[in-house]
C-alpha positions in Angstrom: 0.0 0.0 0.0 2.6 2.3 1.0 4.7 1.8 -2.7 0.9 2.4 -4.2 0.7 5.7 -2.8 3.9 7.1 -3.3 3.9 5.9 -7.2 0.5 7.8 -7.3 1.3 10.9 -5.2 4.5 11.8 -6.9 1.9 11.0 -10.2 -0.2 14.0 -9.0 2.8 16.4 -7.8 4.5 16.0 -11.3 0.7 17.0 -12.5 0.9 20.0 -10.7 3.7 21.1 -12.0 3.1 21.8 -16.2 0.6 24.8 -15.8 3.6 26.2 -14.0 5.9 26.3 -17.6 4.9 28.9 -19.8 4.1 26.9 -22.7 1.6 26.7 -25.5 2.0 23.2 -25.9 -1.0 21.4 -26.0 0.0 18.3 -23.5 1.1 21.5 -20.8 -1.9 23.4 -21.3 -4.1 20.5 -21.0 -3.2 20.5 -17.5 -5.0 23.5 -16.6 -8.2 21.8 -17.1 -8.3 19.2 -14.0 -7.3 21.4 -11.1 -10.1 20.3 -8.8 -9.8 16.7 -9.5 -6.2 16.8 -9.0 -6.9 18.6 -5.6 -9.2 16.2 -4.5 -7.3 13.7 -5.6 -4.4 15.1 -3.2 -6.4 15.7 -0.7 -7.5 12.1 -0.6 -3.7 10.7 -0.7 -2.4 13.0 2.1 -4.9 11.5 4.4 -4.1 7.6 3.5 -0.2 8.4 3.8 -0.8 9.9 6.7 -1.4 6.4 8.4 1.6 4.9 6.0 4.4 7.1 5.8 5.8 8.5 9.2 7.2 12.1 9.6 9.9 11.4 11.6 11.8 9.7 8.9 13.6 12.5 6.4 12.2 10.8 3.2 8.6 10.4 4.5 8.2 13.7 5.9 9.6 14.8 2.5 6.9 13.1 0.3 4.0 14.3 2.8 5.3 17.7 2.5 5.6 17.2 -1.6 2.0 16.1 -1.2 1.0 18.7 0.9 2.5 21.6 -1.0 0.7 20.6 -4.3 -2.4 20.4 -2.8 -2.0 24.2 -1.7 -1.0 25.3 -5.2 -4.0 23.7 -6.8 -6.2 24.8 -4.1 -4.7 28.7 -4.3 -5.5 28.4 -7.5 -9.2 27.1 -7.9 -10.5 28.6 -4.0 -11.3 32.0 -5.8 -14.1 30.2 -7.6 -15.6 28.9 -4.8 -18.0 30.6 -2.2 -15.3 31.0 0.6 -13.7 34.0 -1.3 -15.1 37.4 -1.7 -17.6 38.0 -4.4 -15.5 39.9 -7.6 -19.0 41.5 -8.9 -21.7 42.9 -6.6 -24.9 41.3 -6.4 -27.2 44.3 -8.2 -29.6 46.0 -5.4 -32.8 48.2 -6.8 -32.6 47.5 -10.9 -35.0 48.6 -13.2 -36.0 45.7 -15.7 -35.0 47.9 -18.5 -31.4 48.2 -17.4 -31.1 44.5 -17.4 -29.8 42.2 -20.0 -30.4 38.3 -19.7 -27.7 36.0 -21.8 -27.6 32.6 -22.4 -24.5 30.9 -23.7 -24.8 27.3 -25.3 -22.2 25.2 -27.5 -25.0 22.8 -28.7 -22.3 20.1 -30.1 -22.6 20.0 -33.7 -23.7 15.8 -34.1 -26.2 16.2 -31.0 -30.5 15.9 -32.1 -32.0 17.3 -28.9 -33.2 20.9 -30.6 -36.5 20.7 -29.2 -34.4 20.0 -25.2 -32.6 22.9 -26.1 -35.3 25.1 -27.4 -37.3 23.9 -23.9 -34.9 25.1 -21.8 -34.5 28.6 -23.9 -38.4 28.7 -23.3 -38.0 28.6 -19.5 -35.1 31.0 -19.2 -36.7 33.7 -21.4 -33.0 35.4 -22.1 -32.4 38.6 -24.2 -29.7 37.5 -25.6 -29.1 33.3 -26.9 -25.4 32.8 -28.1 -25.3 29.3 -29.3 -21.9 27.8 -30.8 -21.4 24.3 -32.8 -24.5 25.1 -35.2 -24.2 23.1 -38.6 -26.7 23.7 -41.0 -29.3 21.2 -39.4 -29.0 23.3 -36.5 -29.5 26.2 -38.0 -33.2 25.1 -39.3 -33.9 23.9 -36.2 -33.3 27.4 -34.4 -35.3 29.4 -37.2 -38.1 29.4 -34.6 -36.6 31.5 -32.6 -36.5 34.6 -34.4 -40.1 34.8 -33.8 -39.1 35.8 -30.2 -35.9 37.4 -30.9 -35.7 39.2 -34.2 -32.5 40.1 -34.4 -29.4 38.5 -34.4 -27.0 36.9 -37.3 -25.8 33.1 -38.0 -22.9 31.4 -39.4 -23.6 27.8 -39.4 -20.3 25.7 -40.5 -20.2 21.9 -40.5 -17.1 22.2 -39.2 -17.9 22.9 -35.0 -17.1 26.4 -35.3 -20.6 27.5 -36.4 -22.8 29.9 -34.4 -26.0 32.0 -34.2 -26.5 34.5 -31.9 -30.5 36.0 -31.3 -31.8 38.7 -29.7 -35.1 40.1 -28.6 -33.1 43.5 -28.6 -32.1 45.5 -30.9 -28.3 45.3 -32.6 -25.9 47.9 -33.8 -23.7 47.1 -36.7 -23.3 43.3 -35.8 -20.6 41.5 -37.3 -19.0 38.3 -37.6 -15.2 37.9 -38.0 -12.6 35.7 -38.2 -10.1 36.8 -35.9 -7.1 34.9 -36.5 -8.3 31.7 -38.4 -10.5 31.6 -41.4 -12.5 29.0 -40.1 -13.4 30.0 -37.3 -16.0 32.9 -36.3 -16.4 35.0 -33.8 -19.3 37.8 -33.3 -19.0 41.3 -32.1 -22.2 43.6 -32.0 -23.2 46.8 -30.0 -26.6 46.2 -28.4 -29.6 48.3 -27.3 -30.9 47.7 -23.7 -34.4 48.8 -23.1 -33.4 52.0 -21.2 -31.9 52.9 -24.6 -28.2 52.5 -23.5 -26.2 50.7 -25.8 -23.4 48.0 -24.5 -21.0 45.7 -26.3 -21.1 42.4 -26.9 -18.2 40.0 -28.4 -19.0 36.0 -28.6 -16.3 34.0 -29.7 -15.6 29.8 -29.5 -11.4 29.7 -30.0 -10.2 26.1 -30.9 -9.5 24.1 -27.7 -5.6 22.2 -27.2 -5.3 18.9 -28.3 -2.6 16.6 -30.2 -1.6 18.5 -33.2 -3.1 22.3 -31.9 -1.3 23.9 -29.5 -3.1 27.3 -27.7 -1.2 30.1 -30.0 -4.5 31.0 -31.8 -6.4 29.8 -29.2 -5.1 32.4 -26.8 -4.5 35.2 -29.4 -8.0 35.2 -30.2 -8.8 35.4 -26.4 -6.7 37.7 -25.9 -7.5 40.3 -28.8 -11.2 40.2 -27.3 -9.8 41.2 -23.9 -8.0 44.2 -25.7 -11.2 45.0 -27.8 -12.6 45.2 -24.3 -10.4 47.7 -22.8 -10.6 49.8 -26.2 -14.5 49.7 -26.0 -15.8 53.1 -25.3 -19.2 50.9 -24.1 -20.1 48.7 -21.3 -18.7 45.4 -22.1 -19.6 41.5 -22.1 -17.5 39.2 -23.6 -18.9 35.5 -23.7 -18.8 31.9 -25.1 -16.9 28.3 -25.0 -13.6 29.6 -24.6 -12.2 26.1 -24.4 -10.2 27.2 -21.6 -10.6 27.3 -17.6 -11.5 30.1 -15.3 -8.2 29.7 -13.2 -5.3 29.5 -16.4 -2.6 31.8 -16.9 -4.1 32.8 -20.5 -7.7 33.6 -19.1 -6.2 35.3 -16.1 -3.8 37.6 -18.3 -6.8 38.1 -20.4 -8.4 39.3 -16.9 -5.7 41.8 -15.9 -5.6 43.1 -20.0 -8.9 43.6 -20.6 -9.8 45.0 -16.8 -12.6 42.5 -17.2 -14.6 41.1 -14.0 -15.8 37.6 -13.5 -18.8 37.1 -12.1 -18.3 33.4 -10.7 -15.7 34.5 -8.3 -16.7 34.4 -4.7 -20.3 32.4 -6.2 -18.6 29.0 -7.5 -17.2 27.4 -10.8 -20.4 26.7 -12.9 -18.3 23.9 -14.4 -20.0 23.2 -17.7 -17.9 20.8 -19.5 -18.1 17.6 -19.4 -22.2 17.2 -19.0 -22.3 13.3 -18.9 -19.2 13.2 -17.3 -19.2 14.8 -13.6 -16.3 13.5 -12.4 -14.2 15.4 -15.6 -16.0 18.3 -15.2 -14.4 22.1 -15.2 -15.6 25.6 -16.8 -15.2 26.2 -20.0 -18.1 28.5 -20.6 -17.6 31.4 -19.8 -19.2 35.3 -19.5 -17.2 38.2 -18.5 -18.0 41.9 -18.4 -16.5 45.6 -17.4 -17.6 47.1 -14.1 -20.3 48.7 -14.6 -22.6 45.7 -14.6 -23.9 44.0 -11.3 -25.1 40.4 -11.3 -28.7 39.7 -11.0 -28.7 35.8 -11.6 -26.4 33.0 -12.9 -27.1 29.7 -13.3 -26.1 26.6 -14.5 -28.8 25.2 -16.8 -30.0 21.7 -17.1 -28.7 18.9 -19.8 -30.4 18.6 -23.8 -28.0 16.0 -25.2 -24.9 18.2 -25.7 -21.1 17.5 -23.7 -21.9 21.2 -22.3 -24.1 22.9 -20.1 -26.2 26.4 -21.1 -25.4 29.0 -18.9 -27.3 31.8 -18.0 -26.5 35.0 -16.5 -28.9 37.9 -16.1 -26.6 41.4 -15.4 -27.6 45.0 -14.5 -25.9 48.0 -16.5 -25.0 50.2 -13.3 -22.5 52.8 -14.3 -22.6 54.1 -10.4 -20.8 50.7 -9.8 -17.4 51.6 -11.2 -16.3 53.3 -8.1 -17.3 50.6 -5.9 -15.8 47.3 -8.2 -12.1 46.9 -8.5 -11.3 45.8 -12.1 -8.1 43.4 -12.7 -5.3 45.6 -13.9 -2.2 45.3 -16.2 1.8 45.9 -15.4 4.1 46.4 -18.8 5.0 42.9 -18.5 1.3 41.6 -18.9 0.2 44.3 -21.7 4.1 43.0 -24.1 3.4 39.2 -22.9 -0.4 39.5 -25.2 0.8 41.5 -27.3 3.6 39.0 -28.2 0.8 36.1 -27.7 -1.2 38.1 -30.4 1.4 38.2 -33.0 2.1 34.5 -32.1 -1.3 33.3 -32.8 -1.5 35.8 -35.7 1.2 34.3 -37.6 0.1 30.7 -36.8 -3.3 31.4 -38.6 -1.4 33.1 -41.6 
């Protein structure tokens, strides 16, 4: 037993240790993903070798405190998305319905057949706003009904995942879909009209995620051109989608501190969308973040249709009073020349 769980705690430490390289490799990235589960995992083992392994002998006490220290790092790492740190957006107080906007976020997954599911659970919610990502061409006439309800929006189905439609029951300014830093993929950026007659931004995007053969240069550009779209916008600003990256990585946080953008899970938990049939690899991966001058109304999870995600839905109130009482992320030099280099990176990967 003993030989079992030191071959599987120095397993997890060496785990912990690849986010730490600042790589775009997709094999070191991919170890962002399962910070919980490695924690858990951790957490688990300490507790067996402490019946096993005794701290009076040099190399014991050094394994428990190997053990010990990567649980700490992966917990430092994942605690601000759990309800034991301080909420980063306020929870809004007295808001008019008209300053609100309600989003939903959905990648459908292209080969999945439960439209009507989805188009159930877009009936309950009742959003504003429906960004769905994965839409094909099937999709695409399954979701015509929905302009009924919400008028206006645009649609780039692709039979290639990176298809998407977003919908909205209000009205658009000079929406657009672009292709950021790959010709295949989409993203969509659109000024919208809140019902107080304000106008906000809104980017949706869906960056290829790492895997054998893609590393995260255009993955991370794309992200990170958003977050610098974001801090250029003279508007309020949400920026939302499958980002195919976690809340706690070094590219979303950078994106964070760039962008000044706030994320409304902190201090609330880690809405962990991905993977829906499979809770025990589960982590966030879809994701909505905004400038501070919206407060949160309502997030939730929402419930399972047939696709390998979750919908999310987030309802947020436009508050400009809220600036002076939310502390944005912020940028040093060294954070606004690392995107900038990550940019031109990804830039020239899609050329």
């Amino acid at each position: 037993m003993k030989t079992t769980i030191l071959v599987i705690g120095m397993l997890l430490v060496l785990a912990s240790l690849p986010p730490m390289i600042r790589s775009d490799q997709w094999w070191i990235r991919a170890f962002d993903f399962p910070r919980l589960q490695i924690a858990i995992a951790l957490a688990c083992l300490l507790v067996a070798a402490i019946f096993f392994f005794n701290p009076r002998h040099l190399l014991d006490a050094a394994f428990l405190l190997l053990l010990a220290t990567a649980l700490v790092y992966q917990s430092w790492r994942i605690f601000p998305y759990t309800p034991l740190a301080t909420p980063e957006v306020m929870t809004s107080g007295d808001c008019g319905p008209d300053s609100r906007v309600r989003l939903m976020i959905a990648n459908v997954l292209m080969e999945n057949r439960g439209a009507e599911g989805f188009l159930d659970i877009v009936r309950q919610a009742d959003p504003d706003l429906i960004f769905a990502v994965e839409t094909d061409q099937w999709w695409d006439d399954q979701l015509k009904v929905l302009a009924e309800s919400h008028p206006f929006g645009l649609a780039r189905p692709l039979e290639n995942t990176y298809g998407l439609h977003l919908f909205s029951k209000l009205e658009l300014g000079s929406p657009e879909i672009r292709f950021l830093v790959e010709d295949d993929v989409p993203s969509v950026r659109t000024a919208v009209r809140l019902r107080s007659g304000q106008w906000i931004d809104f980017i949706g995007l869906h960056p290829r995620p790492p895997r054998p053969g893609q590393d995260t240069e255009q993955r991370d550009a794309e992200i990170l051109i958003v977050g610098r779209e974001m801090k250029q916008s003279e508007r309020p600003a949400i920026v939302a989608g499958d980002l195919n990256d976690v809340a706690w990585s070094h590219t979303t946080r950078l994106f964070r501190r760039t962008s000044g953008a706030l994320d409304p899970r902190i201090g609330r938990g880690r809405f962990s969308t991905f993977h829906a049939r499979y809770p025990i690899l589960r982590w966030p991966l879809d994701h909505v973040f905004h400038t501070d001058s919206f407060t949160l109304v309502e997030m939730q999870r929402l419930g399972y249709y047939g696709s390998d995600h979750f919908p999310v839905l987030i309802e947020l109130c436009l508050e400009p009073e809220a600036e002076a009482r939310q502390e944005a992320p912020t940028a040093d030099d060294a954070d606004r020349e690392e995107a900038q280099d990550k940019i031109r990176e990804g830039q020239e990967q899609g050329d």
